[in-house]
Gaussian input, Z-matrix of N, CA and C with variables (Angstrom, degrees):
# hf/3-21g

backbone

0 1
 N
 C     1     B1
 C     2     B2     1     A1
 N     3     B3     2     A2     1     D1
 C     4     B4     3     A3     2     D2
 C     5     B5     4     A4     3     D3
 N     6     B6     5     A5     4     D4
 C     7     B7     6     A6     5     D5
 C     8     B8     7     A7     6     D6
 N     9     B9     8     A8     7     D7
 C    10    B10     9     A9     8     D8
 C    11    B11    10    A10     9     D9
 N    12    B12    11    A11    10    D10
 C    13    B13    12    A12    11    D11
 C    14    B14    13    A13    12    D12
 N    15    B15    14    A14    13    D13
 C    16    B16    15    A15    14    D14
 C    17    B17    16    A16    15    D15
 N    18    B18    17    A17    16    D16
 C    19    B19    18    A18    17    D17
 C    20    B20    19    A19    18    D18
 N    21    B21    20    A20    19    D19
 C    22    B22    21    A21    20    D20
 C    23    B23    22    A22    21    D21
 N    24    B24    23    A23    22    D22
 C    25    B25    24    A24    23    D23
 C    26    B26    25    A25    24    D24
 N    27    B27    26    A26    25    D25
 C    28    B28    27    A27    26    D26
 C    29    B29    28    A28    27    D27
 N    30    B30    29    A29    28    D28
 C    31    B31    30    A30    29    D29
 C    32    B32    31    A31    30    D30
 N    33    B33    32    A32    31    D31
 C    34    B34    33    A33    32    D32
 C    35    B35    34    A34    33    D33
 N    36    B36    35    A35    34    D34
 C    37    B37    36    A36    35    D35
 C    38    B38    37    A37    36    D36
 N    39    B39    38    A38    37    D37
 C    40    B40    39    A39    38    D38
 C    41    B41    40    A40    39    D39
 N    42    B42    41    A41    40    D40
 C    43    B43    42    A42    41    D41
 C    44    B44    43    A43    42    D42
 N    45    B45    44    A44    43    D43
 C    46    B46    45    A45    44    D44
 C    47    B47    46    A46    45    D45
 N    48    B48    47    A47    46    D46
 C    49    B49    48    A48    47    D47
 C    50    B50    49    A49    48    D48
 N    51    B51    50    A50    49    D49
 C    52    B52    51    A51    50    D50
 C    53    B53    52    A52    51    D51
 N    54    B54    53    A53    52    D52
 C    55    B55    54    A54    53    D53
 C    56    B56    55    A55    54    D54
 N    57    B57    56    A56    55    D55
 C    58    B58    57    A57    56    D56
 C    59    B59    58    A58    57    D57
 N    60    B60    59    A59    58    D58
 C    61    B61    60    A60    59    D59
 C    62    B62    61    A61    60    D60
 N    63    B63    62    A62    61    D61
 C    64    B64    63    A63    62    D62
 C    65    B65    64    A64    63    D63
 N    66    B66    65    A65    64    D64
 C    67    B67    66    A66    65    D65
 C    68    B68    67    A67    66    D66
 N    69    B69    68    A68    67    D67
 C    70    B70    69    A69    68    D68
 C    71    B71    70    A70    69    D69
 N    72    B72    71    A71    70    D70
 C    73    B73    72    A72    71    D71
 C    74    B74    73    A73    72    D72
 N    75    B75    74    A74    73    D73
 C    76    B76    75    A75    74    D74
 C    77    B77    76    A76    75    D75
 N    78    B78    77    A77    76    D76
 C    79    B79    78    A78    77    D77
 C    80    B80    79    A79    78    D78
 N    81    B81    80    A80    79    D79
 C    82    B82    81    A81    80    D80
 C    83    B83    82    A82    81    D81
 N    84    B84    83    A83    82    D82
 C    85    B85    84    A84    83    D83
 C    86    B86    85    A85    84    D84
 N    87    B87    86    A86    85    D85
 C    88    B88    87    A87    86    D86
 C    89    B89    88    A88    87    D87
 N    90    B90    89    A89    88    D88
 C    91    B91    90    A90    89    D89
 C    92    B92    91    A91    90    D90
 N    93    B93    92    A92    91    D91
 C    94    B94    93    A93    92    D92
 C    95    B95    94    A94    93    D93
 N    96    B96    95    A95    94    D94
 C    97    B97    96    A96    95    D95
 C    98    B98    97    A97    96    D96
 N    99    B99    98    A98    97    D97
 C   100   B100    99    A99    98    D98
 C   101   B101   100   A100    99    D99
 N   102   B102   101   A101   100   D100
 C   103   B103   102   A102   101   D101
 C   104   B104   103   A103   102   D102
 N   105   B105   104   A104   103   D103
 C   106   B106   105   A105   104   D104
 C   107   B107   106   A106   105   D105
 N   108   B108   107   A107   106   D106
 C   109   B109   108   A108   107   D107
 C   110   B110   109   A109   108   D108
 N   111   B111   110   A110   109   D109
 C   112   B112   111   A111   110   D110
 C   113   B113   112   A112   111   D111
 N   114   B114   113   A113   112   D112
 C   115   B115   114   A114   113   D113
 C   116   B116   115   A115   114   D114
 N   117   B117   116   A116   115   D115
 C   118   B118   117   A117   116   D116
 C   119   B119   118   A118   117   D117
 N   120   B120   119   A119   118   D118
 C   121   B121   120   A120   119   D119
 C   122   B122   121   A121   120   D120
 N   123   B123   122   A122   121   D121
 C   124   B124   123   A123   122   D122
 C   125   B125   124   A124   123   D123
 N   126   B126   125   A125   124   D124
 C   127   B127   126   A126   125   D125
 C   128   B128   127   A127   126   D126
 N   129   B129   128   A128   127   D127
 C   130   B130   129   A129   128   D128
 C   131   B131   130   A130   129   D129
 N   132   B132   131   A131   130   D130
 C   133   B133   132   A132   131   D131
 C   134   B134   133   A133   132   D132
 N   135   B135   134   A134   133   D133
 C   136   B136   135   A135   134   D134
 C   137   B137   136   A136   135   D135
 N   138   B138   137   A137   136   D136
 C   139   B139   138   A138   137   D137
 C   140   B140   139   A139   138   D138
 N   141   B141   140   A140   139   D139
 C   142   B142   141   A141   140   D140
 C   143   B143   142   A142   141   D141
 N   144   B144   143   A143   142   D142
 C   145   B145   144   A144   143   D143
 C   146   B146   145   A145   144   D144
 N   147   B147   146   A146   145   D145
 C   148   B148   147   A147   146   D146
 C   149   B149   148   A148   147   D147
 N   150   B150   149   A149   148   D148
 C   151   B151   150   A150   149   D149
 C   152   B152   151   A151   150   D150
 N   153   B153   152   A152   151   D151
 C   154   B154   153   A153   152   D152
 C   155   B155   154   A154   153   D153
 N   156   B156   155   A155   154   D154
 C   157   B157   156   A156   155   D155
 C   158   B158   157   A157   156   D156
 N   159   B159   158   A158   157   D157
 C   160   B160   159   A159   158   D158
 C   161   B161   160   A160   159   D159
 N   162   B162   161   A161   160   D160
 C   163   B163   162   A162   161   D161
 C   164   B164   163   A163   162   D162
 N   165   B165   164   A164   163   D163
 C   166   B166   165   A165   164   D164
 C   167   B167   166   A166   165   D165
 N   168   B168   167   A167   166   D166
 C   169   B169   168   A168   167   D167
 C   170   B170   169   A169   168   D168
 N   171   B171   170   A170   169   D169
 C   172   B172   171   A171   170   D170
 C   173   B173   172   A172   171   D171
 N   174   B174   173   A173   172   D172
 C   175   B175   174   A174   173   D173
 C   176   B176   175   A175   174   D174
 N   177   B177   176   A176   175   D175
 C   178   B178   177   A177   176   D176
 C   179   B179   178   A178   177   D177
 N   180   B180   179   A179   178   D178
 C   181   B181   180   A180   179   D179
 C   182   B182   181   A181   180   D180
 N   183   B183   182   A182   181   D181
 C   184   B184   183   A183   182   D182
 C   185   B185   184   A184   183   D183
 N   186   B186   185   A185   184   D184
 C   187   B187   186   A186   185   D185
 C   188   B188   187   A187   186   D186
 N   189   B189   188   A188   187   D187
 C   190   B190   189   A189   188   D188
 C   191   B191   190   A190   189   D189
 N   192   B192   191   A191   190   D190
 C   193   B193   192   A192   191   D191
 C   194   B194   193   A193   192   D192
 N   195   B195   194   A194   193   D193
 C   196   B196   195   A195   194   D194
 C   197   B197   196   A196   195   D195
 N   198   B198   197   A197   196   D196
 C   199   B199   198   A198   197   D197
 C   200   B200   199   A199   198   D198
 N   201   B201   200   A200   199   D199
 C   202   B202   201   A201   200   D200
 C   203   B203   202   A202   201   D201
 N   204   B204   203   A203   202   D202
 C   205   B205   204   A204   203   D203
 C   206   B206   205   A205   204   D204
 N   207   B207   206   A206   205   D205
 C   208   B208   207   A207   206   D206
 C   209   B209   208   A208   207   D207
 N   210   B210   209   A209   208   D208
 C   211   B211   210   A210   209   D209
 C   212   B212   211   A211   210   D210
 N   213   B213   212   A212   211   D211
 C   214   B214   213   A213   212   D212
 C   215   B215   214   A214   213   D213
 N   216   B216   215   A215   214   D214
 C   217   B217   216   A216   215   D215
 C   218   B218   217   A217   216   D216

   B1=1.4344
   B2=1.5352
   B3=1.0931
   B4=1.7575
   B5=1.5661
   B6=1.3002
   B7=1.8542
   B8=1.4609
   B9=1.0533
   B10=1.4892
   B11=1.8728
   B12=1.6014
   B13=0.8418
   B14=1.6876
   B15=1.4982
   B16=1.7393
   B17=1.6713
   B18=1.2575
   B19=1.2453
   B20=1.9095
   B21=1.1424
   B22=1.4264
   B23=1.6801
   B24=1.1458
   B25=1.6437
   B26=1.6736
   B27=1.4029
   B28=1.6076
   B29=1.3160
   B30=1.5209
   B31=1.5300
   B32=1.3196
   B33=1.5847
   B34=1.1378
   B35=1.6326
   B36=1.6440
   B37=1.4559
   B38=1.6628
   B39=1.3162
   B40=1.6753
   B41=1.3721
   B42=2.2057
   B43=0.9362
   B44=1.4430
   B45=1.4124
   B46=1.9782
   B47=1.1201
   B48=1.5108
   B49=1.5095
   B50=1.5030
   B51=0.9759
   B52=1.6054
   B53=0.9253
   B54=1.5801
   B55=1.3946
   B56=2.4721
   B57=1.3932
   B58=1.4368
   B59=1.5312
   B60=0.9967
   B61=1.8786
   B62=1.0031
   B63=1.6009
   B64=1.8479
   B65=1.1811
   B66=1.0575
   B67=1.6608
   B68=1.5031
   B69=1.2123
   B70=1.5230
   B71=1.3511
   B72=1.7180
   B73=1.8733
   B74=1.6871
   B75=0.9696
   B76=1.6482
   B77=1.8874
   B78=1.4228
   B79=1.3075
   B80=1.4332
   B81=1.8616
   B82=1.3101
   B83=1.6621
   B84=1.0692
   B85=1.8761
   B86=1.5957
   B87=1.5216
   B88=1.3335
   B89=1.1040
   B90=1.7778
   B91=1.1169
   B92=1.8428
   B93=1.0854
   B94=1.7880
   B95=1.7639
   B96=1.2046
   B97=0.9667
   B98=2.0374
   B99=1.2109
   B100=1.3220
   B101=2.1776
   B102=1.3304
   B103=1.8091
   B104=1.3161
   B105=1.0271
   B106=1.7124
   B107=1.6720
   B108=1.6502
   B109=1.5856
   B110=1.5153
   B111=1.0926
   B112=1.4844
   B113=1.7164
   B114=1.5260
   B115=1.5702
   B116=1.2362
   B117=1.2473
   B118=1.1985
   B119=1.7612
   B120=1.4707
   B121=1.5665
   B122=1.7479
   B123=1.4736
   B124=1.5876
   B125=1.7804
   B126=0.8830
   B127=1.2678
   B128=1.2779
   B129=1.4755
   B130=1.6235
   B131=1.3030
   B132=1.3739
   B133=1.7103
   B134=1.2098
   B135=1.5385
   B136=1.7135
   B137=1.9082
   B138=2.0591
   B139=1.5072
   B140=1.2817
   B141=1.1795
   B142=1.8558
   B143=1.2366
   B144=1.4927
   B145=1.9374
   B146=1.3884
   B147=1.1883
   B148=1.7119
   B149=1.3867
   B150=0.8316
   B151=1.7324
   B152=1.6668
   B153=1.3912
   B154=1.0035
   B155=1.3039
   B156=1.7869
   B157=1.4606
   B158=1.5085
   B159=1.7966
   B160=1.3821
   B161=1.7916
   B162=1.1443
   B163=2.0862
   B164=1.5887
   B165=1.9340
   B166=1.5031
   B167=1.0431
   B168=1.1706
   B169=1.5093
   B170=1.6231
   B171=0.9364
   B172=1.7399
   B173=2.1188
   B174=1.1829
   B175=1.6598
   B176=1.8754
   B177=1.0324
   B178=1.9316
   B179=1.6883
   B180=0.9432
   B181=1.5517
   B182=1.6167
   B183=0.9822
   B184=2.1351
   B185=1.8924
   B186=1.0120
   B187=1.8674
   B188=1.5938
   B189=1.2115
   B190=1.7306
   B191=1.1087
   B192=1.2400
   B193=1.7590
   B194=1.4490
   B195=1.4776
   B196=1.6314
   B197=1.2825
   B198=1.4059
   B199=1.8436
   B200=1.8159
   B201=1.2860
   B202=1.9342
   B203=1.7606
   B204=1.0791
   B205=1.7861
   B206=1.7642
   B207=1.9280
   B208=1.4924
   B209=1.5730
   B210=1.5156
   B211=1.4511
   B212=1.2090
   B213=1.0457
   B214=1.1952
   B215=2.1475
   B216=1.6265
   B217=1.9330
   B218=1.3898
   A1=108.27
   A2=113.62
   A3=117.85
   A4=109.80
   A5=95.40
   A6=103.77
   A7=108.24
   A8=104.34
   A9=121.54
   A10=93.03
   A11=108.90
   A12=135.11
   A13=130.48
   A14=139.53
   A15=116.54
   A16=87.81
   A17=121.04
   A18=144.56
   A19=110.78
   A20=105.47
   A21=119.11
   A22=98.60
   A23=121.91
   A24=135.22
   A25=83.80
   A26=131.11
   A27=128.90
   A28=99.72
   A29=119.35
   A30=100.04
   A31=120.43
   A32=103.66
   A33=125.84
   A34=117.96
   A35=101.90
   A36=102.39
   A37=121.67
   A38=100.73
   A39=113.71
   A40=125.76
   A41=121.41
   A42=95.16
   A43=141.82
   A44=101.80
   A45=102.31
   A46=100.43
   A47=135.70
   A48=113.76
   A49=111.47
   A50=125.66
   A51=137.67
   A52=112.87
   A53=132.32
   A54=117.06
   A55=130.14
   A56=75.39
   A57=86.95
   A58=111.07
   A59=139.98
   A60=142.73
   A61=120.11
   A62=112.20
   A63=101.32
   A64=123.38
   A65=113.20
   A66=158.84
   A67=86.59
   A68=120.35
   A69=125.07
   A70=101.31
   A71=89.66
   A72=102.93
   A73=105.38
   A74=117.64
   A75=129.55
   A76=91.32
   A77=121.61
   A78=124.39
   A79=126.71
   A80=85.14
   A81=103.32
   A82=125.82
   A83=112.21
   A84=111.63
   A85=100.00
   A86=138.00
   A87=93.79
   A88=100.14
   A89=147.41
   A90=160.19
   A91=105.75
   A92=112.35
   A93=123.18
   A94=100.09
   A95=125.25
   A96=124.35
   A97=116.94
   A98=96.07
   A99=107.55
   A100=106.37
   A101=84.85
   A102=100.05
   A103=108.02
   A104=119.66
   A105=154.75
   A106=118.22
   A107=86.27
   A108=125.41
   A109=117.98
   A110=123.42
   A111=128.55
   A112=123.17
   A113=99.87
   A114=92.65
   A115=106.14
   A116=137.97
   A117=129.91
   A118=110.17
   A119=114.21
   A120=115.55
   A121=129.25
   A122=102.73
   A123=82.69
   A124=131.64
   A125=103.04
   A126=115.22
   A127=130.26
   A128=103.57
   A129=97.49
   A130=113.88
   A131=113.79
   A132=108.05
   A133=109.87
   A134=139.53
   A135=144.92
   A136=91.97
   A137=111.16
   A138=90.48
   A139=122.69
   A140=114.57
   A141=125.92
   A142=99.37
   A143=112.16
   A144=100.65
   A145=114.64
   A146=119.55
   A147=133.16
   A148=101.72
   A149=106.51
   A150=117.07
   A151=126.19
   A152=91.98
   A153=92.36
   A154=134.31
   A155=121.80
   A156=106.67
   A157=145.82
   A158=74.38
   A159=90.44
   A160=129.35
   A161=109.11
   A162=129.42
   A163=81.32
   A164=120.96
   A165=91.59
   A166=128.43
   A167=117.92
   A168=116.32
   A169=125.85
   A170=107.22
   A171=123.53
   A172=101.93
   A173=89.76
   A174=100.21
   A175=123.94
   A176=113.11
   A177=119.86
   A178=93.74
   A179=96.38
   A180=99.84
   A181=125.45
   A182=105.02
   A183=119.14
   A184=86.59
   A185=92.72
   A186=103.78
   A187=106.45
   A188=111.18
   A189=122.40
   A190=99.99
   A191=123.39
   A192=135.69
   A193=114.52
   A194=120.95
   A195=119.51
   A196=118.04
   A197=104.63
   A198=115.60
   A199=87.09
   A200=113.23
   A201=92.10
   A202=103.72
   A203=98.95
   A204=96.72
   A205=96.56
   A206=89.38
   A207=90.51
   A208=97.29
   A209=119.90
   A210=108.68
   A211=124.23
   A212=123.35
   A213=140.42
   A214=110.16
   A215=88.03
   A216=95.77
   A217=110.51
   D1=117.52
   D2=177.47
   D3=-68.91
   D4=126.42
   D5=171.14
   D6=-147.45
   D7=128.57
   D8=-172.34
   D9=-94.73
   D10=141.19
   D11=167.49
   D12=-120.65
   D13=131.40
   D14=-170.42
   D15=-107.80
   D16=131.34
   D17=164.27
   D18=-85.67
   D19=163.86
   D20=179.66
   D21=-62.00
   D22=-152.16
   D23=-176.84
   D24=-120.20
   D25=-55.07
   D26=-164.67
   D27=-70.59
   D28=-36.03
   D29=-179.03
   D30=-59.90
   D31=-61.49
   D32=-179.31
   D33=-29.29
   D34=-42.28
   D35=-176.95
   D36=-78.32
   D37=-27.60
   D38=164.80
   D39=-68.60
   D40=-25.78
   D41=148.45
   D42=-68.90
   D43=-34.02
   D44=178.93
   D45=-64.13
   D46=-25.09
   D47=178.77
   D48=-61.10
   D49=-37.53
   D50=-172.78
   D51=-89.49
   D52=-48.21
   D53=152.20
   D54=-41.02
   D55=-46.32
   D56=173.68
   D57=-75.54
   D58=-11.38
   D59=158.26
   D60=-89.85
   D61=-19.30
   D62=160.68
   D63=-141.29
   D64=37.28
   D65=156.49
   D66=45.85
   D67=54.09
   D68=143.56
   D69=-93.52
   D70=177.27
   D71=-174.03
   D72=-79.35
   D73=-162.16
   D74=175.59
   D75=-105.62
   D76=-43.25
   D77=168.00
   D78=-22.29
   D79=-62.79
   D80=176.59
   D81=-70.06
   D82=-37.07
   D83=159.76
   D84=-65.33
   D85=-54.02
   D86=-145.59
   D87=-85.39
   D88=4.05
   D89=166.65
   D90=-68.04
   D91=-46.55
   D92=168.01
   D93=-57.80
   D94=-51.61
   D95=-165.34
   D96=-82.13
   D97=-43.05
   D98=176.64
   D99=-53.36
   D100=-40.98
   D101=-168.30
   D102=-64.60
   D103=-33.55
   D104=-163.24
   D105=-65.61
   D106=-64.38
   D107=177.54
   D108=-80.10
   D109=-33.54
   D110=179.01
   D111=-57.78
   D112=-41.46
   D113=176.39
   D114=-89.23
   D115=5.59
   D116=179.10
   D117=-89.89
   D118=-47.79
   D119=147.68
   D120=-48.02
   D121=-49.47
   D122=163.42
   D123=-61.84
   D124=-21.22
   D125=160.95
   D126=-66.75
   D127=-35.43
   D128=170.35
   D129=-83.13
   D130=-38.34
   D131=-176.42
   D132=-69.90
   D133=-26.88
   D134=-170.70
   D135=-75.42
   D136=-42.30
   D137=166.42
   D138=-49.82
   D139=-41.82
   D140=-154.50
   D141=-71.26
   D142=-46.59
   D143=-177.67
   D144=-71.22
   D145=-28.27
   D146=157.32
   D147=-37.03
   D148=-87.99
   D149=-172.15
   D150=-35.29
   D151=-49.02
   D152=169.84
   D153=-78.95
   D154=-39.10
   D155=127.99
   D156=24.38
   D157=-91.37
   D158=169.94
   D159=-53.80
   D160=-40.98
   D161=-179.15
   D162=-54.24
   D163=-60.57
   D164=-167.34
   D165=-89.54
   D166=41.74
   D167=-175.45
   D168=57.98
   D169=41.73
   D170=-153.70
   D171=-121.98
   D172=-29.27
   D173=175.81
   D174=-117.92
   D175=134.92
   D176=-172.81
   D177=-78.87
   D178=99.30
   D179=146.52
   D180=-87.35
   D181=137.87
   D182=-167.59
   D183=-108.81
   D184=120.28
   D185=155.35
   D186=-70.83
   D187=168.97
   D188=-175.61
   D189=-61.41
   D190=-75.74
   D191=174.44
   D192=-17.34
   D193=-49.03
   D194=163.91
   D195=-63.35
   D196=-46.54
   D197=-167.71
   D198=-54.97
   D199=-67.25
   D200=-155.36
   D201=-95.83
   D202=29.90
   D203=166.54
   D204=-103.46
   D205=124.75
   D206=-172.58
   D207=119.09
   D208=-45.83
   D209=-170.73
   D210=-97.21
   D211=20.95
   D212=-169.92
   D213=-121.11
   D214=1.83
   D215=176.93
   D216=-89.36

């Protein structure tokens, strides 16, 4: 699926540098990078709605002491 993205002027110039030294595309990094980067953001925002959740009293938090009582049968 084509999606255009506008980069800084410094980025921009560091990808063609890197594209142009290992004569991959710029495609191909920001596609490496996008793939790369994504579960690491879903992860932060799925923390953040967690969390916050949690502030309203909307989510059970278990202390340690509950979590491994039981795992040890």
């Amino acid at each position: 699926m084509p999606t255009s993205v506008r980069l800084s002027e410094e980025t921009e110039k560091r990808l063609d540098a890197l594209a142009a030294r290992t004569g991959r595309s710029k495609a191909f990094y920001l596609r490496e990078m996008i793939e790369s980067g994504i579960e690491d953001l879903e992860d932060y925002y799925l923390a953040t709605e967690v969390m916050e959740r949690i502030k309203r009293g909307e989510e059970k938090v278990m202390s340690s002491e509950e979590f491994w009582r039981g795992l040890d049968d």
